[in-house]
Phi, psi and omega in degrees: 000142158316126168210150193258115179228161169257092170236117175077026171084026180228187176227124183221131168275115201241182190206104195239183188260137173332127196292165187217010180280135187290146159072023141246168172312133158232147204261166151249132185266136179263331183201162187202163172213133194243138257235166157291314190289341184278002179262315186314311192312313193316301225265016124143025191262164183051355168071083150248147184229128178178191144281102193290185175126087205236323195251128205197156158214135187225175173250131207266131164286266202245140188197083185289121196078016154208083155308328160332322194273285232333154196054347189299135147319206032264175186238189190216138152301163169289305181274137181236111170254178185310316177103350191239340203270170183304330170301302175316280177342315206266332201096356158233137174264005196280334170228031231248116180328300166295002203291197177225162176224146177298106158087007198241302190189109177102015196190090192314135201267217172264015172279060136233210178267341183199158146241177167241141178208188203261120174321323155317328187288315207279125223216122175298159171276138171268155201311340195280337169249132180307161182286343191292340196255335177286340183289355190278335205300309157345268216281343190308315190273019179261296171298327175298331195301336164326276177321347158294328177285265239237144181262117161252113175261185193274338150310357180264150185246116184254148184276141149193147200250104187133135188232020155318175179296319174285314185330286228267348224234328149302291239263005178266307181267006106018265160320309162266011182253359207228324208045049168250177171258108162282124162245111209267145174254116168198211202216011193231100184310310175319286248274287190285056156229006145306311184290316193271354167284351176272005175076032182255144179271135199208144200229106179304209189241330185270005181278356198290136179310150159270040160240017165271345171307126170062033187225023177257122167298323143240154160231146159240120182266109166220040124294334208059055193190140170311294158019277189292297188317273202336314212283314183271346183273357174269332188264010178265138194273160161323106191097010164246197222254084194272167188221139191248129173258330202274154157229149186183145186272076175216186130250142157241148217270142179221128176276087191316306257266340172306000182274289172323287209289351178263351190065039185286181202201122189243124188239136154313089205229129174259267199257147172269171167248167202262329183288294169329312182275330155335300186298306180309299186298321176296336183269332196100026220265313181242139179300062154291359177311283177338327189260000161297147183237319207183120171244177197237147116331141167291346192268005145234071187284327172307269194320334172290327177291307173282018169299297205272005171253345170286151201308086163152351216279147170241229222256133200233112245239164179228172187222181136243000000 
């Protein structure tokens, strides 16, 4: 089968053999979307060598012991953990030691004609979302996951930095899972009239009020960019709650003592569970229409990469 891989330092469409790993599901993929962190893998974060590719929806070919999915339309959790150590164990696999995570590390992704994964991973679409919408069902739940790190109720006023696909793909859900007043930072008048057609409040970034120092109770920094980290660790009151979102092949320099002397509390947020965002894209709740920009083919997956790192570009779909 055709698959879009990153090897020996280049990104190449290559015809590689169809999966075999036993006694997992294999998908057929219809649609992937390419993600940051997969322009991040090119320039080097996470050392991966593979068929890059975590966000997707497919038809499930073959699926031993949930005979149930075959033919099933489904989308995929990413981490495939051991089945044994206590997380696994618990039903979440997300930090689980042994795991592989799809297209990231240890487990060739979805830029092909089919992947694999644990039958477990796999979650039906419900008929009412498009194939254009599901594929979004990835970072959407990346974004619901905030709230498993931090508790936000709708008194609080949370921040969140970066007007990118996830930035705005947080401050929607966000908004609807909390009921708080959100307010998206960024830096693209197009990008945040997405967030305000959601009734979300927006700001450019060299636009901020001072009366925002130090008056947010949560921030999420999803540029990925010193900048922005700067930017969301300033607009937090003492004793409040950053949240990191970005994954990205840089270092950023962090000037502790402002952490220290306000006692801010810096939280990590990755990967989602898959129900929550399913559910939302089934009510319609949160816009990704807005956020496609262009799809591709897969045998023109290179060119599709370089779509998707020029400057304004949001989501750049690959089909097989």
């Amino acid at each position: 089968m055709k698959a879009l891989r990153f090897e020996d330092e280049r990104l190449r469409l290559a015809d590689v053999p169809a999966p075999s790993r036993e006694g997992e599901a294999v998908v057929r993929v219809r649609l992937a979307g390419v993600c940051n962190t997969d322009l991040e893998i090119v320039r080097g974060y996470a050392g991966f060598r593979g068929t890059l590719g975590h966000e997707f929806v497919g038809v499930v070919e073959r699926a031993p012991g949930a005979a149930e999915l075959k033919g099933r339309r489904v989308v995929g959790e990413i981490n495939a953990g051991c089945g044994a150590c206590a997380l696994c164990r618990a039903g979440d696999s997300r930090h689980c030691p042994a795991r592989t995570v799809l297209g990231i590390r240890g487990r060739d992704g979805a830029f092909a004609e089919a992947l694999q994964l644990p039958a477990v991973n796999l979650l039906p679409v419900p008929d009412e979302v498009t194939d254009e919408r599901a594929v979004f069902c990835e970072p959407l739940a990346a974004a619901c996951a905030i709230i498993e790190r931090v508790n936000v109720t709708e008194e609080m006023r949370v921040a969140v930095v970066g007007d990118g696909k996830l930035g705005l793909l947080c401050a929607q859900a966000l908004k609807v899972l909390t009921g708080a007043r959100v307010t998206l930072v960024g830096k693209h008048t197009s990008k945040l009239r997405i967030a305000r057609r959601r009734d979300i409040e927006t700001f450019k970034i060299e636009e901020l009020p001072p009366s925002f120092d130090r008056a947010f109770d949560v921030t999420v920094e999803a540029s990925g960019s010193p900048r922005g980290f700067e930017t969301a660790l300033g607009l937090l009151r003492p004793r409040g709650t950053l949240v990191l979102k970005s994954t990205f092949h840089a270092v950023t320099e962090l000037n502790a003592a402002p952490v220290v002397v306000d006692e801010i509390q810096i939280v990590g947020s990755r990967c989602g569970r898959f129900a929550p965002a399913l559910e939302l894209l089934r009510r319609g709740a949160v816009d990704v229409d807005s956020l496609f920009h262009e799809e591709f083919p897969l045998s023109e997956g290179v060119r599709a990469f370089e779509r998707a790192a020029e400057p304004g570009v949001l989501k750049v779909l690959l089909r097989p």
